[in-house]
PDB file of N, CA, C and O in Angstrom:
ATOM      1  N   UNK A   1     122.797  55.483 164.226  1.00  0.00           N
ATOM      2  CA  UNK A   1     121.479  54.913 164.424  1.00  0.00           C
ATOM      3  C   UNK A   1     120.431  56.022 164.298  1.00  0.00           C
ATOM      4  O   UNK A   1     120.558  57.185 164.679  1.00  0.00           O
ATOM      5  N   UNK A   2     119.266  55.403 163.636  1.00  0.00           N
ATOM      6  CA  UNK A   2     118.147  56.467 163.687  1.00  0.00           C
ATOM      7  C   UNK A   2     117.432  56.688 164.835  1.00  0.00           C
ATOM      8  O   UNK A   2     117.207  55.781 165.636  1.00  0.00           O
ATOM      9  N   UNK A   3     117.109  57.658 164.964  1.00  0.00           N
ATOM     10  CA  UNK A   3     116.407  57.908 166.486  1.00  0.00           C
ATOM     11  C   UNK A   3     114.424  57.861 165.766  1.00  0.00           C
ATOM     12  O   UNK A   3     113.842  58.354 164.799  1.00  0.00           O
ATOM     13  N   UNK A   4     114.148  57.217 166.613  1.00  0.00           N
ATOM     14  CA  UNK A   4     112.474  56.989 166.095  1.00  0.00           C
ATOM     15  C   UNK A   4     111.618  57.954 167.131  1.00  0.00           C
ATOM     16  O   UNK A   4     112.271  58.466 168.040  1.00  0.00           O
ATOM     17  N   UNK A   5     110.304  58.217 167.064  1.00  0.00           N
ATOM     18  CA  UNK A   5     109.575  58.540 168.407  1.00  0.00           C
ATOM     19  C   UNK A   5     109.385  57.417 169.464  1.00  0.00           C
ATOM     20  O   UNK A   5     109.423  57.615 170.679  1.00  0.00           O
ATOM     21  N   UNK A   6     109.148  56.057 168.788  1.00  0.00           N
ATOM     22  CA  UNK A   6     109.377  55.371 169.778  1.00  0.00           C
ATOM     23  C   UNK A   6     110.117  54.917 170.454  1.00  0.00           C
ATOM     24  O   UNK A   6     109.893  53.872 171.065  1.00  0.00           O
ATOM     25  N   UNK A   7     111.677  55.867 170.566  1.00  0.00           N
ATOM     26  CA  UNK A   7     112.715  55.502 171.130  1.00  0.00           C
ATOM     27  C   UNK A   7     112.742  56.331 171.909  1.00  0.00           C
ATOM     28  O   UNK A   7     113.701  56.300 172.680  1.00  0.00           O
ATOM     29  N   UNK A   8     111.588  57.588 172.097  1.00  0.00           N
ATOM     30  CA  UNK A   8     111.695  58.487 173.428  1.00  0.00           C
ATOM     31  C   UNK A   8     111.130  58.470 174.349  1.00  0.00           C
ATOM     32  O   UNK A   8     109.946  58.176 174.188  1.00  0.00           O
ATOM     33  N   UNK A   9     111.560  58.742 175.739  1.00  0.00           N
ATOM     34  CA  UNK A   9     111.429  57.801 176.669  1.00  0.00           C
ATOM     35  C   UNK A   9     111.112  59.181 177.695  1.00  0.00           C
ATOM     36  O   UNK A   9     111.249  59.028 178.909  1.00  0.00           O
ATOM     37  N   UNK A  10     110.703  60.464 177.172  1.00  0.00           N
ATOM     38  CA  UNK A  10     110.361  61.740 177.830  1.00  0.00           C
ATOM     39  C   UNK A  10     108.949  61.637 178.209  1.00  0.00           C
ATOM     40  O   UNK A  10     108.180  60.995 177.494  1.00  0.00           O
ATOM     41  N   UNK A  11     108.548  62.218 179.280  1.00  0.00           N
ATOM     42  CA  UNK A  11     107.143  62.222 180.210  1.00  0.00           C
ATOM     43  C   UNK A  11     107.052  63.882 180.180  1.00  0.00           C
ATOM     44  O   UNK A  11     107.924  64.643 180.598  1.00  0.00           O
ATOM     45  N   UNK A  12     105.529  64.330 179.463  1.00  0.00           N
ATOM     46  CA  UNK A  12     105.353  66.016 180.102  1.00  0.00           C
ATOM     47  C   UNK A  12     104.466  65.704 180.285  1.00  0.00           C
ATOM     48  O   UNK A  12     103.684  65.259 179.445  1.00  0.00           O
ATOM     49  N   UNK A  13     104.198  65.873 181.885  1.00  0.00           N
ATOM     50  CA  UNK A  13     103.324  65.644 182.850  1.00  0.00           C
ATOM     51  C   UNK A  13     102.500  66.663 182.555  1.00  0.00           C
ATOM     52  O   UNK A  13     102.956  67.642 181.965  1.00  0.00           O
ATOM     53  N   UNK A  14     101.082  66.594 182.939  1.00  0.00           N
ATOM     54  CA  UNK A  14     100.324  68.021 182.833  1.00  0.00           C
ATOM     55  C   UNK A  14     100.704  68.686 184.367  1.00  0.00           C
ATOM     56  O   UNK A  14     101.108  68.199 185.423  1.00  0.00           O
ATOM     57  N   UNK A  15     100.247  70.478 183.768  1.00  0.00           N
ATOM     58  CA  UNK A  15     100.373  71.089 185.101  1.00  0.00           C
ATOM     59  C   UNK A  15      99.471  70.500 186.336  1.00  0.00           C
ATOM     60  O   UNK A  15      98.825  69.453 186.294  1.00  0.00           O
ATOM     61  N   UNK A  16      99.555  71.290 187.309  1.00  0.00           N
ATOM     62  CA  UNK A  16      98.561  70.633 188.478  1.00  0.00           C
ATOM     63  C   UNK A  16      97.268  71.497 188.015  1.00  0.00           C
ATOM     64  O   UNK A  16      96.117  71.064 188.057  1.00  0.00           O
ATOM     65  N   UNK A  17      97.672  72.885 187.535  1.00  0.00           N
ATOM     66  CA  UNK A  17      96.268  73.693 187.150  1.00  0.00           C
ATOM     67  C   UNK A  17      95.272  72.764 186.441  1.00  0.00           C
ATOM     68  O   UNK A  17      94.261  72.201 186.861  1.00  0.00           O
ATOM     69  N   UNK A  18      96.026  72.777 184.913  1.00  0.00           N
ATOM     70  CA  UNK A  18      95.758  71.801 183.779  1.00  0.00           C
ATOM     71  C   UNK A  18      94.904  70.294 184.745  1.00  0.00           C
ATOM     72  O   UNK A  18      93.732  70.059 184.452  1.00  0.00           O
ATOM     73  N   UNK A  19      95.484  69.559 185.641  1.00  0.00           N
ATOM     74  CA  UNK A  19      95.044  68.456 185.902  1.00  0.00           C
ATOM     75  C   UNK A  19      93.764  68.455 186.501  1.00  0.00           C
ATOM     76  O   UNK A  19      92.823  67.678 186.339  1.00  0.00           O
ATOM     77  N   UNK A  20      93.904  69.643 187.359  1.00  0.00           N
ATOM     78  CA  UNK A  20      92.849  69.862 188.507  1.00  0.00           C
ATOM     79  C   UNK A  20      91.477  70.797 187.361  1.00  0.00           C
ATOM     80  O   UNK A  20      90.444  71.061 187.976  1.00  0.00           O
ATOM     81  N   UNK A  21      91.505  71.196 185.977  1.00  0.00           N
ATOM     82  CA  UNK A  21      90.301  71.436 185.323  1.00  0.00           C
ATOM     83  C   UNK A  21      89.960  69.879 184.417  1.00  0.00           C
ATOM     84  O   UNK A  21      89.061  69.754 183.585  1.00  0.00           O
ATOM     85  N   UNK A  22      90.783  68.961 184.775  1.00  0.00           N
ATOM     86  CA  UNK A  22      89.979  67.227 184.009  1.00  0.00           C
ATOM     87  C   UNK A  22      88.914  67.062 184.585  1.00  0.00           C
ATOM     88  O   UNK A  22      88.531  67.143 185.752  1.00  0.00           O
ATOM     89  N   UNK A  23      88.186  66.662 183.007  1.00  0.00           N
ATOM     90  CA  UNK A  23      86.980  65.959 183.524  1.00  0.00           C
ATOM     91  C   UNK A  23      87.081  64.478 183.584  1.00  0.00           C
ATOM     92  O   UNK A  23      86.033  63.847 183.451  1.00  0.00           O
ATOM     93  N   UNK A  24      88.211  63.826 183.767  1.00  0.00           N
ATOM     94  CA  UNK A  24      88.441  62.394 184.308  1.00  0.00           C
ATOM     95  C   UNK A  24      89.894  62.466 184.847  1.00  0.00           C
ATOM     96  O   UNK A  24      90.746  63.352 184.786  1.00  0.00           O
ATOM     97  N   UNK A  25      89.882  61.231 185.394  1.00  0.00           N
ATOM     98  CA  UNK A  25      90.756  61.137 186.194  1.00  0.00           C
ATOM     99  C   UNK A  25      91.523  59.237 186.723  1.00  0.00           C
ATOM    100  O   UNK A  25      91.282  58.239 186.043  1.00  0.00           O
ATOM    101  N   UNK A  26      92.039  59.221 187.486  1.00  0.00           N
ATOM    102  CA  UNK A  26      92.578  57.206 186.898  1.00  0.00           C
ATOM    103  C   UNK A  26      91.878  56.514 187.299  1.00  0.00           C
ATOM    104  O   UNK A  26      92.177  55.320 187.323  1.00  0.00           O
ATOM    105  N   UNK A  27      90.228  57.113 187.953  1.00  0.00           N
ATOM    106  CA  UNK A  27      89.113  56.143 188.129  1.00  0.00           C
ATOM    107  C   UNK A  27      88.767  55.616 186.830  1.00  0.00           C
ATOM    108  O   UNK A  27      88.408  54.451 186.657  1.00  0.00           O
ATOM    109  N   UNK A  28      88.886  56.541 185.856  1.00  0.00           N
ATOM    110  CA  UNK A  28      87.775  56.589 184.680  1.00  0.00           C
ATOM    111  C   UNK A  28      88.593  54.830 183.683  1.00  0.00           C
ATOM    112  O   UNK A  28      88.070  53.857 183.140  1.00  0.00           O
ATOM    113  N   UNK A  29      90.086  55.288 183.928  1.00  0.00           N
ATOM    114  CA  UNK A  29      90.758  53.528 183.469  1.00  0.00           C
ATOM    115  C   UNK A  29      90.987  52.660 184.212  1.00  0.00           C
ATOM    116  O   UNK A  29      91.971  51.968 183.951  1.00  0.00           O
ATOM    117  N   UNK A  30      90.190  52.344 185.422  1.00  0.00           N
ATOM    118  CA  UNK A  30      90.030  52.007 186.280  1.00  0.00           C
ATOM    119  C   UNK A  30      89.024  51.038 186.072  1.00  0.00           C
ATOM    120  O   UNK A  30      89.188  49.839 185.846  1.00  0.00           O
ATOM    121  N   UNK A  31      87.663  51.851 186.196  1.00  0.00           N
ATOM    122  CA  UNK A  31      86.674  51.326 185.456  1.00  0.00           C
ATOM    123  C   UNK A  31      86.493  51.070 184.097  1.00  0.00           C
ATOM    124  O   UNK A  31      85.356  50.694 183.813  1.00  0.00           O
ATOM    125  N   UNK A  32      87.428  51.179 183.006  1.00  0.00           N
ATOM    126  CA  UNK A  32      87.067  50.778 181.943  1.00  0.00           C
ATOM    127  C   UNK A  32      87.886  49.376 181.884  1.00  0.00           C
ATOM    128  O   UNK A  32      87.689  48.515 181.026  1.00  0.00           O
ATOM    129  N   UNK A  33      88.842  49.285 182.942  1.00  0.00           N
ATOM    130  CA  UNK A  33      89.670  48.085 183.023  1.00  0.00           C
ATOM    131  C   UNK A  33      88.917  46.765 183.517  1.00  0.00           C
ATOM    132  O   UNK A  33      89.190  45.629 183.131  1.00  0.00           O
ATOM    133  N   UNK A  34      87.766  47.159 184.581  1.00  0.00           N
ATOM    134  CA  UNK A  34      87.058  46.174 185.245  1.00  0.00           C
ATOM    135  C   UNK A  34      86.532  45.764 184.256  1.00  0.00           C
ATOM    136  O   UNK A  34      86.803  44.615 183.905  1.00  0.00           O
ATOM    137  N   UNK A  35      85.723  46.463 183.574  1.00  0.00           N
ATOM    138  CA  UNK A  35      84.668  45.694 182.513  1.00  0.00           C
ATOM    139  C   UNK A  35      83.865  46.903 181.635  1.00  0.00           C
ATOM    140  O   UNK A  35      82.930  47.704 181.636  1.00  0.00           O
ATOM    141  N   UNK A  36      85.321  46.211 180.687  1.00  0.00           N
ATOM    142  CA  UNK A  36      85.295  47.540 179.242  1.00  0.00           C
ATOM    143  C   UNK A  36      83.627  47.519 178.602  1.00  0.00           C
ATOM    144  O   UNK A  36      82.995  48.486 178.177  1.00  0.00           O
ATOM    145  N   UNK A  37      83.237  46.261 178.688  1.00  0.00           N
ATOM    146  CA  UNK A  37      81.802  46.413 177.741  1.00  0.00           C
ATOM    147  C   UNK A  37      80.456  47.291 178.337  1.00  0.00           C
ATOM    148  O   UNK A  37      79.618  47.874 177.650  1.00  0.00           O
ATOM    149  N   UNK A  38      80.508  47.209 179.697  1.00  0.00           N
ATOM    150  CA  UNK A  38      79.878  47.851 180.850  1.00  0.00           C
ATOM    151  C   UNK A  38      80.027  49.658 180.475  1.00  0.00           C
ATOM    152  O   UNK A  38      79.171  50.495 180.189  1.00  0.00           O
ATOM    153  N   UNK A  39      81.580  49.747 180.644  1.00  0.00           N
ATOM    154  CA  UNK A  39      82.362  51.093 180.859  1.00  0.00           C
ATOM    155  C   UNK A  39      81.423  51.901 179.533  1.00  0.00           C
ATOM    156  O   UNK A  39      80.569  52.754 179.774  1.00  0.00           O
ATOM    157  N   UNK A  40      81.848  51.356 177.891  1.00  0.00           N
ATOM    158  CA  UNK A  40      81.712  51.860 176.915  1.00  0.00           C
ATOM    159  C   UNK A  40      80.109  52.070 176.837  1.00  0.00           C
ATOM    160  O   UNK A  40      79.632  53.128 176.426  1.00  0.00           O
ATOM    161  N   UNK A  41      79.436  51.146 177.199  1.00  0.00           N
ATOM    162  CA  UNK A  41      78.032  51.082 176.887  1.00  0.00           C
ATOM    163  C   UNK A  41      77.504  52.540 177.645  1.00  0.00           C
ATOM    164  O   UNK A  41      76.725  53.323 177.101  1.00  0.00           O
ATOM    165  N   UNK A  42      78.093  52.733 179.010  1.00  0.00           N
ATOM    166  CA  UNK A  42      77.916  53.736 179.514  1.00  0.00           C
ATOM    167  C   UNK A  42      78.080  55.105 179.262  1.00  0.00           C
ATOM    168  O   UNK A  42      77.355  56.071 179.497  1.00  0.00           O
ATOM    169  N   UNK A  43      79.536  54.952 178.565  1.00  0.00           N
ATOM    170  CA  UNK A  43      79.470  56.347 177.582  1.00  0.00           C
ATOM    171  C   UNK A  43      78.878  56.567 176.401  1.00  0.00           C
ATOM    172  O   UNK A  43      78.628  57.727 176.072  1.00  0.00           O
ATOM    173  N   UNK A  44      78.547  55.469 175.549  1.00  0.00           N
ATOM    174  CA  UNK A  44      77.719  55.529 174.676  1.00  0.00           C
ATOM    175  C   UNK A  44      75.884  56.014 175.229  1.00  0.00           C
ATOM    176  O   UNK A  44      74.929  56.490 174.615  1.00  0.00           O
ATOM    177  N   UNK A  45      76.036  55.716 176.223  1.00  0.00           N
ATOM    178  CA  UNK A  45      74.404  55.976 176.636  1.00  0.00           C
ATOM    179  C   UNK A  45      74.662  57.751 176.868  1.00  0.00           C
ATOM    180  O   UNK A  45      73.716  58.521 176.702  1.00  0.00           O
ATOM    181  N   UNK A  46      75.660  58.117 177.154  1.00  0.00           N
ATOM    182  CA  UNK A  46      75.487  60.031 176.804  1.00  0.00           C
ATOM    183  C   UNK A  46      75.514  60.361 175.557  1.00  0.00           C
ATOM    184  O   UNK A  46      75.740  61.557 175.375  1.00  0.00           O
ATOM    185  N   UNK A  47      75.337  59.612 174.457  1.00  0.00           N
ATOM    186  CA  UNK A  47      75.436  59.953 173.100  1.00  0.00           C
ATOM    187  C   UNK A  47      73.647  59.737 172.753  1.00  0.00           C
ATOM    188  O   UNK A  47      72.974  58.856 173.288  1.00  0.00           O
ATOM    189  N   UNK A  48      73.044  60.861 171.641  1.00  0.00           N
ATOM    190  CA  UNK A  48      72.423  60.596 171.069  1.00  0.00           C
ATOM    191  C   UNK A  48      72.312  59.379 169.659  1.00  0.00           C
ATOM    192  O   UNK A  48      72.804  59.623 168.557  1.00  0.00           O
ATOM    193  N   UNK A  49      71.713  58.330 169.929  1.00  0.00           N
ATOM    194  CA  UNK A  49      71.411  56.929 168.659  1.00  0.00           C
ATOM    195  C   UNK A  49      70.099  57.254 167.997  1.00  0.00           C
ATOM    196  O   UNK A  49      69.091  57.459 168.673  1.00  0.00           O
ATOM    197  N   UNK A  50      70.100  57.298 166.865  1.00  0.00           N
ATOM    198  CA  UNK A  50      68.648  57.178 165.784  1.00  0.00           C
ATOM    199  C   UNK A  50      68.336  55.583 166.377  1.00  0.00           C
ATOM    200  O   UNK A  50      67.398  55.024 166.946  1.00  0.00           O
ATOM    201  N   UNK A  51      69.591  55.237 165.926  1.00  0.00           N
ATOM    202  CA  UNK A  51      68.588  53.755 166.464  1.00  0.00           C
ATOM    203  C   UNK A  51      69.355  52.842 167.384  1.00  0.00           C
ATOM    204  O   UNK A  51      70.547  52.748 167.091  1.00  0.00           O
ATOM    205  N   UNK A  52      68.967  52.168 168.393  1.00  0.00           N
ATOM    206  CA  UNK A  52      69.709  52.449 170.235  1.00  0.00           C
ATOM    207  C   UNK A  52      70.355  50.734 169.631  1.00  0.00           C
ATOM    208  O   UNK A  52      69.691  49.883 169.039  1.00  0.00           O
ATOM    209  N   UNK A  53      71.469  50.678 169.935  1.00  0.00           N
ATOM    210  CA  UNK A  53      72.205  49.734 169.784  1.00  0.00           C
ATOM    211  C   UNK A  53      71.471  48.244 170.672  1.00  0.00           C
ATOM    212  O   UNK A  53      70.524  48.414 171.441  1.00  0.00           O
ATOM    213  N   UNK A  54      71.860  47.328 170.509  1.00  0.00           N
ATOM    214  CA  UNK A  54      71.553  46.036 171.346  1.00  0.00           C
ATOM    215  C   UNK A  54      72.656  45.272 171.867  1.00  0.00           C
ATOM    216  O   UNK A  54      72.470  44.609 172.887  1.00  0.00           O
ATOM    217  N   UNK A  55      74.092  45.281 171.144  1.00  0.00           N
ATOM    218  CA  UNK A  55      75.389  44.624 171.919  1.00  0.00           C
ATOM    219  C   UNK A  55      76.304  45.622 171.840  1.00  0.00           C
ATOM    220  O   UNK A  55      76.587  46.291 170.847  1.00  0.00           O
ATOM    221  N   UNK A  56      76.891  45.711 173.275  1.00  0.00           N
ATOM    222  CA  UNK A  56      78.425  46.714 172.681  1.00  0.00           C
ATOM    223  C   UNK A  56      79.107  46.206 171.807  1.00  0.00           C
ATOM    224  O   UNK A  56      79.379  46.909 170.833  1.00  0.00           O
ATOM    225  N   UNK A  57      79.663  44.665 171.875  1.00  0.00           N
ATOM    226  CA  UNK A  57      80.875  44.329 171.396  1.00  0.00           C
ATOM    227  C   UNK A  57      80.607  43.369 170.742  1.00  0.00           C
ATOM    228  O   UNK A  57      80.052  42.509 171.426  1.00  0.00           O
ATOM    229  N   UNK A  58      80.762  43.061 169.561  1.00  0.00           N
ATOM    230  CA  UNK A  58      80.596  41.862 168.723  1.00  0.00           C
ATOM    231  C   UNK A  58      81.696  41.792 168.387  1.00  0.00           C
ATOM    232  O   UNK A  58      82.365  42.797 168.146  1.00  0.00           O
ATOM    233  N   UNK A  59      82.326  40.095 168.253  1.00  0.00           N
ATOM    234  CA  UNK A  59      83.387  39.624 168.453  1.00  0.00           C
ATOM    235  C   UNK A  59      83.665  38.339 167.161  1.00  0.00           C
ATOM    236  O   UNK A  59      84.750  37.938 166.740  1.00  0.00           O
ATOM    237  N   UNK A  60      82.131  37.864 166.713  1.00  0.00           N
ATOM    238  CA  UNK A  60      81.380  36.855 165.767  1.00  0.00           C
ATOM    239  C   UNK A  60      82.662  37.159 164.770  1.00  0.00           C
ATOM    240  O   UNK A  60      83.396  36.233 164.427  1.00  0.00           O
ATOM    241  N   UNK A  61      82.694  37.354 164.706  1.00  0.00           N
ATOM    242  CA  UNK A  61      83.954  37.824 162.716  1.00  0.00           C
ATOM    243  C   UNK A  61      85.375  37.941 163.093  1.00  0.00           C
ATOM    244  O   UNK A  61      86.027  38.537 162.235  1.00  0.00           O
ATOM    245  N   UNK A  62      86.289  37.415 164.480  1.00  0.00           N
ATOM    246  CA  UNK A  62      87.260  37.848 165.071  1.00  0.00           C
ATOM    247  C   UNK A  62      87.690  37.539 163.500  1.00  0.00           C
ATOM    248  O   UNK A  62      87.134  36.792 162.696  1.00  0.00           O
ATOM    249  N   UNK A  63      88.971  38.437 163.320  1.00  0.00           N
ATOM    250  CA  UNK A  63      89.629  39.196 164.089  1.00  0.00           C
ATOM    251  C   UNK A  63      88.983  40.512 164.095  1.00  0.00           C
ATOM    252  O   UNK A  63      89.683  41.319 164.707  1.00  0.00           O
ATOM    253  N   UNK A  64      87.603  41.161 163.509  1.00  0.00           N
ATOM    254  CA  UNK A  64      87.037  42.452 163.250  1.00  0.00           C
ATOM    255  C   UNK A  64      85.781  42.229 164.233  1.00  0.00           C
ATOM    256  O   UNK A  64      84.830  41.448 164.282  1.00  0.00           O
ATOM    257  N   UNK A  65      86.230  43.239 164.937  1.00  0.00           N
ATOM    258  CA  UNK A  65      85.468  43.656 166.032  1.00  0.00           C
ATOM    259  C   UNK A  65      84.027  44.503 165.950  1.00  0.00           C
ATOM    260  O   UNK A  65      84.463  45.635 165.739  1.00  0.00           O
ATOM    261  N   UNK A  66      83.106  44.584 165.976  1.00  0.00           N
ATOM    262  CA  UNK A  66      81.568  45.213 165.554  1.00  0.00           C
ATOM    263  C   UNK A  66      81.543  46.148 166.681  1.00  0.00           C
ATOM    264  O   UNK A  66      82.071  45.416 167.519  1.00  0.00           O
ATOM    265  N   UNK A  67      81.385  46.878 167.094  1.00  0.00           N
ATOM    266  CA  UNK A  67      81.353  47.910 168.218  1.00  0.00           C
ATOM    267  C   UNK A  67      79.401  48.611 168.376  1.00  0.00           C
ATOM    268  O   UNK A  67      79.036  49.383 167.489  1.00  0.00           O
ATOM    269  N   UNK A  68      78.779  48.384 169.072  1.00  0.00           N
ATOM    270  CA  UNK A  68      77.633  49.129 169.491  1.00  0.00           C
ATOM    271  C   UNK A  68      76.695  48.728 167.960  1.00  0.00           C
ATOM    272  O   UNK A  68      76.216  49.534 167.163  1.00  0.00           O
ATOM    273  N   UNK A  69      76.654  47.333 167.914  1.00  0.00           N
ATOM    274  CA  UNK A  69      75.925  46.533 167.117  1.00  0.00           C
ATOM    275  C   UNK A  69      74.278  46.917 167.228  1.00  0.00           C
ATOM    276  O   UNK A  69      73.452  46.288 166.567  1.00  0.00           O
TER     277      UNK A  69
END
């Protein structure tokens, strides 16, 4: 049998050093879990826009998703 990557089932955890210099942490999918359109809009608002979006998520064309319409 072929062995795939998705047949490996190994975890490398980060160090505690490594963890303890993140700038997020399992709040951050936490809150993007409550309410992803909220979450994203929010990180998009630390980004510079020429021209400032009006919907995060457009959905109109499923199955193609419009993002920061």
């Amino acid at each position: 049998m072929t062995e795939t990557t998705a047949d490996h089932r190994d975890s490398y955890p980060p160090t505690p050093e490594f963890a303890a210099a993140a700038n997020a942490d399992a709040t951050l999918y936490q809150r993007a879990a409550a309410d992803r359109e909220a979450f994203w809009a929010e990180q998009a608002g630390r980004l510079h826009w020429h021209q400032p979006f009006e919907q995060v998520l457009d959905w109109t064309a499923a199955p193609v998703a419009r993002w920061f319409v």
